[in-house]
N, C-alpha and C positions, 0 to 999 in steps of 0.2 A: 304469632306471625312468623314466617319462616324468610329466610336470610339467604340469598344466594350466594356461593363461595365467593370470598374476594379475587380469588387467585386468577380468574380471567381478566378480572377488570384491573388489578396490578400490572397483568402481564400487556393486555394491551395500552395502557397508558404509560406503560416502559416504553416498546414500543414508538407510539406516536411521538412522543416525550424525545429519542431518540435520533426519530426520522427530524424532530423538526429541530432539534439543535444542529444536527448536520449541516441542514440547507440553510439554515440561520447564520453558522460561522461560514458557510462555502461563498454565501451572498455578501455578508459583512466583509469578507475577503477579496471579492472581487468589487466590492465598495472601492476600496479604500486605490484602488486605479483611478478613481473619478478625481480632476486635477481638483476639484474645492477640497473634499477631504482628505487627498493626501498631503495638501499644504498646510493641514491644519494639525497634522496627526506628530507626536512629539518624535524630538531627534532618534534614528536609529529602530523605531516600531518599522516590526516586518510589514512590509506593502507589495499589492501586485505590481508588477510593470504596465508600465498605460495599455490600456488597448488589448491588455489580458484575457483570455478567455478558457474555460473549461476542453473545451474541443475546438479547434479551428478545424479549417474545409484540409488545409495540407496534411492534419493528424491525423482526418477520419480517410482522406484517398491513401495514406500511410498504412493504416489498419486496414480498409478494404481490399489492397493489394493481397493481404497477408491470408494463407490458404485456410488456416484456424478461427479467420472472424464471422464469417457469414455461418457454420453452422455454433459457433459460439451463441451467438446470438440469438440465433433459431432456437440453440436449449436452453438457452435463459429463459427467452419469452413461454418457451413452452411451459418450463418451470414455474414460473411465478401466474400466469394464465391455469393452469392445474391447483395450484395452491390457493389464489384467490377463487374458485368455484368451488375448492372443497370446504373454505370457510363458510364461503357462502349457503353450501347446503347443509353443515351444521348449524349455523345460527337457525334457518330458515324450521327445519327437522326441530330446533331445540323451541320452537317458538311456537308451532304449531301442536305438541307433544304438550307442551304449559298453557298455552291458551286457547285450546281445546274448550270444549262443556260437557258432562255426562249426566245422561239421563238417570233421573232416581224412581227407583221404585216404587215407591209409596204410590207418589203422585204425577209420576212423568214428568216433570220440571224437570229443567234444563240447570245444572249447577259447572258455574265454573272448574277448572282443573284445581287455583290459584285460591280459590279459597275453599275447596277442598282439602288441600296442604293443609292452609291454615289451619282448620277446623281441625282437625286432626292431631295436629301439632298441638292446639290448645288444650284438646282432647288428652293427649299424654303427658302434658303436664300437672296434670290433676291427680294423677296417680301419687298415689303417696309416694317417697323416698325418688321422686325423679326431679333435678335441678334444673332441668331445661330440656328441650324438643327441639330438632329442626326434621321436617316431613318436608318431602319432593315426590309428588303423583304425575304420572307421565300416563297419557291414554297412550295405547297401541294395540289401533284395531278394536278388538272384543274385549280386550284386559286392561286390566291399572294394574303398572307398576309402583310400590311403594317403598321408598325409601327411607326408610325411621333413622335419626341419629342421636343417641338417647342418653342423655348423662346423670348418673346416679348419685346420689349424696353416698348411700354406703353399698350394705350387699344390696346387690343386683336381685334376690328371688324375689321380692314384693312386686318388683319391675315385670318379673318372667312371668309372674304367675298372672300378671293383669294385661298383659298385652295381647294373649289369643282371643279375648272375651272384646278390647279395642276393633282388632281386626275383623271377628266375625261382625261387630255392628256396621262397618265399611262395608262388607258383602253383603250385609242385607239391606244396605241402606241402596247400592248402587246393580246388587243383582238383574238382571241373570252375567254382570260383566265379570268374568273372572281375576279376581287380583291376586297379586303377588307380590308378596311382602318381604325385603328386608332391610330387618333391621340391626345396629350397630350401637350398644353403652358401653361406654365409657366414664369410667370412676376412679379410685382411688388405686385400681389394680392394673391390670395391662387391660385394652380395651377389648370385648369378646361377641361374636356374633351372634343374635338371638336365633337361632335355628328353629324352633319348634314354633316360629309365627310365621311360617311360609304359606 
């Protein structure tokens, strides 16, 4: 079974994680204005002043006056308006690319992208002297792209010599689509690109 990086799902739940302690201490901060809790709160704990707020109307005609706020703010929104659509058409792009179907040759059955990977992946772990597989098959268009990331117990040749023989069975399982293979072991040595299963 193959394993998506963690490294998105770390990065956005740093992220969210982030946004929402902010807003978490900015509101418990502006809590502590409210006359029950700050009578409650021990001698000398930092507290807003009553009636405290983030932005009053006198701050924001303060800043409006000033000749730097209005396109300020036009390139912020622009900024973050551009950023959230480029995310959005990579997830969008990344999800359609894996949850995809491709037709098989045999029989024209429809097979998923996702357990295509799989298959694959389970497929190279079978090979003698290989400790583990993770495969990523992306359709685009007419071709699958294949991703091998392949970790060896020792040398690497038993690995090299069985992966063209892998590959060809993907081409003719999924022909007339043309695939493109690579792959990446990693063992005991620095880790090296398999080149000749392209």
């Amino acid at each position: 079974m193959t394993h998506p990086s963690p490294l998105p799902m770390v990065r956005n739940r740093a992220l969210l994680g982030g946004v929402g302690a902010a807003l978490l201490g900015g509101g418990g901060w502006l809590l502590t204005a409210w006359t029950p809790v700050a009578e409650r709160l021990p001698a000398g704990w930092p507290a807003a002043p009553t009636g405290r707020v983030f932005a009053d109307r006198a701050l924001l005609e303060r800043l409006g006056a000033q000749d730097w706020w209005t396109p300020a703010v036009v390139a912020v929104c622009c900024v973050v308006l551009a950023v959230a659509v480029g995310v959005l058409l990579r997830v969008v792009r990344r999800l359609a690319a894996r949850g995809g179907t491709v037709p098989l040759a045999r029989d024209s059955r429809l097979l998923r992208v996702s357990a295509l990977s799989d298959a694959l992946a389970a497929r190279v772990r079978t090979v003698e002297g290989v400790a583990g597989c993770r495969a990523v098959v992306r359709r685009r268009r007419r071709a699958l792209e294949v991703e091998l990331r392949v970790r060896v117990r020792a040398s690497p040749a038993p690995v090299l010599g069985a992966l063209p023989g892998l590959v060809d069975e993907v081409r003719r399982s999924v022909a007339p689509l043309t695939v493109r293979v690579h792959a990446r072991l990693d063992g005991p040595g620095r880790p090296r690109r398999a080149r000749g299963v392209r």
